[in-house]
N, C-alpha and C positions, 0 to 999 in steps of 0.2 A: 619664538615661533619654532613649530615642530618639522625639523625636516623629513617629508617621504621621499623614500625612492621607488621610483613605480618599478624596483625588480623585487623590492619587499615582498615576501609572501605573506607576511601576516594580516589578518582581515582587519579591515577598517570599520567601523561599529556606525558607523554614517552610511557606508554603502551596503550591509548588511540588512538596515534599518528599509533602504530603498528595493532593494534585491526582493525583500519581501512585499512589498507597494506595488513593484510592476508585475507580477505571479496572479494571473486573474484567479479570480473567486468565486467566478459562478462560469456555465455553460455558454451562456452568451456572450461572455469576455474572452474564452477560451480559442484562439484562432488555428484552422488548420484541422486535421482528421474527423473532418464532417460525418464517415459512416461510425465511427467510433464513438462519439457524442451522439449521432442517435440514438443508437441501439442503447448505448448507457441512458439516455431518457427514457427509453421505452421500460429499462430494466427498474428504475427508481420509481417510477410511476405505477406499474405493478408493483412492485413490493410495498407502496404508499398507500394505494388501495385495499390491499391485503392484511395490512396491518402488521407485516413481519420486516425481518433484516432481508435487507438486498442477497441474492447469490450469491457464494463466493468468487471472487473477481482476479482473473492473471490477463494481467499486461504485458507485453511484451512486444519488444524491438529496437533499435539500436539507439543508444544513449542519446539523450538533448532532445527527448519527443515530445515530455511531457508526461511519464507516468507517474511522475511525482505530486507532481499540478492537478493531473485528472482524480488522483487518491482524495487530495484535498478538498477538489470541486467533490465529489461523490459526497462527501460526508458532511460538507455542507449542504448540499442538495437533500441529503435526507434530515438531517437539522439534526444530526447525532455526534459526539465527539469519537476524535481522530487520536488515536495511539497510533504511533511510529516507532519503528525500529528497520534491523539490516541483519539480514542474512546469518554474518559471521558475529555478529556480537550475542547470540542467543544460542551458545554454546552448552546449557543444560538443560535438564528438562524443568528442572528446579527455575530458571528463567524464566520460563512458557508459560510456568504456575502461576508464577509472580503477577507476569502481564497479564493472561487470561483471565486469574481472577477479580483483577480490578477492574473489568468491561464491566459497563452496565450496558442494558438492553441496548440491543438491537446497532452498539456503536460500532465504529470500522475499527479494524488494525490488520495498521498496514508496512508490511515487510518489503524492503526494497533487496532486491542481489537475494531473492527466496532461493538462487541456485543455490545459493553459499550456504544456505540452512545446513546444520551439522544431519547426519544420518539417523542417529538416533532419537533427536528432538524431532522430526519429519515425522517419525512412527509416532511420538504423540500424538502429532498436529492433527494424524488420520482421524481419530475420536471428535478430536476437538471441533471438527470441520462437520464432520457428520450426527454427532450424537449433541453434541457440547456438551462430554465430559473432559476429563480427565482421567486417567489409571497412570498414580503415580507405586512408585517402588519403595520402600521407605524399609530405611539397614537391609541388614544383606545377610545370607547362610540363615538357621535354623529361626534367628526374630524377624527375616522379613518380613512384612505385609503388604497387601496393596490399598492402596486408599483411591477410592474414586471421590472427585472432585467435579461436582456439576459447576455449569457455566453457564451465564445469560447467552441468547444468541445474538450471534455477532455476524460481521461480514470480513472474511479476509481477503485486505485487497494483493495480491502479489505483485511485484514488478519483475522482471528478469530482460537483460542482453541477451542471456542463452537459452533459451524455450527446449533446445535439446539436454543441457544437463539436468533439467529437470525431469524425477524420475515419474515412471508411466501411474504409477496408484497418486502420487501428487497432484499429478497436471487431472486425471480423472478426476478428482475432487473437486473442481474448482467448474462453476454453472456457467461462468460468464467467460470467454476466451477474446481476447483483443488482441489486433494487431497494430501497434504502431509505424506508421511509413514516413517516410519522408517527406517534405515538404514540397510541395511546386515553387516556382519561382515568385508566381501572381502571390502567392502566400506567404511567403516569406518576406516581401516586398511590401505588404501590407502591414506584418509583424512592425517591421521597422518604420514605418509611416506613425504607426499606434503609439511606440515609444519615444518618437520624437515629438509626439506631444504634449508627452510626461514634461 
């Protein structure tokens, strides 16, 4: 028998297994930020009708809200799949390429800590959000060239703690602006009522 110590920090593949089990899946499992889940219906359901990708989407407000969960219900809700990534791990633009070009129609990706986005890769994203291309740079001095790179369209969803470090042509780009708040009591009460009958 395998001894744990519960000050171990390495994840347990059993409770990793569950952690994704209790994380709702759709809108109506979703508890808590009732105007925020409207409006995001209201946003899926025109872009359903329309036949196109949802608005670009920034969430924001302080950690444990659920922007991660809301990303997931969104792109379920539009029945399209979910690219993920973070901020600081998409440190070139040669990354953005990577990821962008693997979207197919109208799928989300979704950047969590978009403050953390590098500065340079930011000025792609502006094409990217708007045009869906790309203008990549390719070698450098007298062989440069530029290659544009068209894109299916997509929806990016952002998350951020800091709504402020994010800069002003970024946050313009983005259709949909959420704010996540804090929980009431009645709700949070509820929260744990739900999981105790996992």
């Amino acid at each position: 028998m395998t001894e744990i110590h519960i000050t171990d920090p390495t994840l347990i593949e059993d409770d990793i297994i569950i952690e994704r089990s209790l994380r709702p899946s759709h809108f109506d499992d979703f508890v808590g930020q009732s105007d925020v889940v409207e409006n995001l219906k209201l946003y899926i359901d025109a872009a359903n009708k329309r036949d196109e990708a949802l608005d670009h989407v920034l969430l924001f407000g302080p950690p444990g809200l659920g922007k991660t969960t809301l990303a997931n219900i969104i792109s379920k809700e539009l029945n399209v799949n979910l690219k993920q990534s973070s901020g600081p791990v998409i440190d070139r633009a040669g990354d953005l390429a990577g990821m962008l070009t693997n979207i197919q129609g109208k799928d989300v990706f979704f950047i969590d800590e978009i403050h953390r986005l590098n500065s340079v890769v930011e000025e792609y994203m502006y094409s990217a959000m708007e045009d869906f291309q790309l203008e990549i740079m390719i070698d450098s001095g007298p062989s440069a060239r530029s290659v544009q790179l068209n894109i299916e369209p997509f929806t990016l969803i952002g998350a951020t703690t800091r709504l402020g470090n994010l800069t002003s042509p970024l946050r313009d780009r983005f259709g949909v602006v959420l704010r996540l708040t804090f929980m009431t009591r009645k709700i949070c009460f509820r929260l744990l009522i739900d999981q105790l009958k996992f």
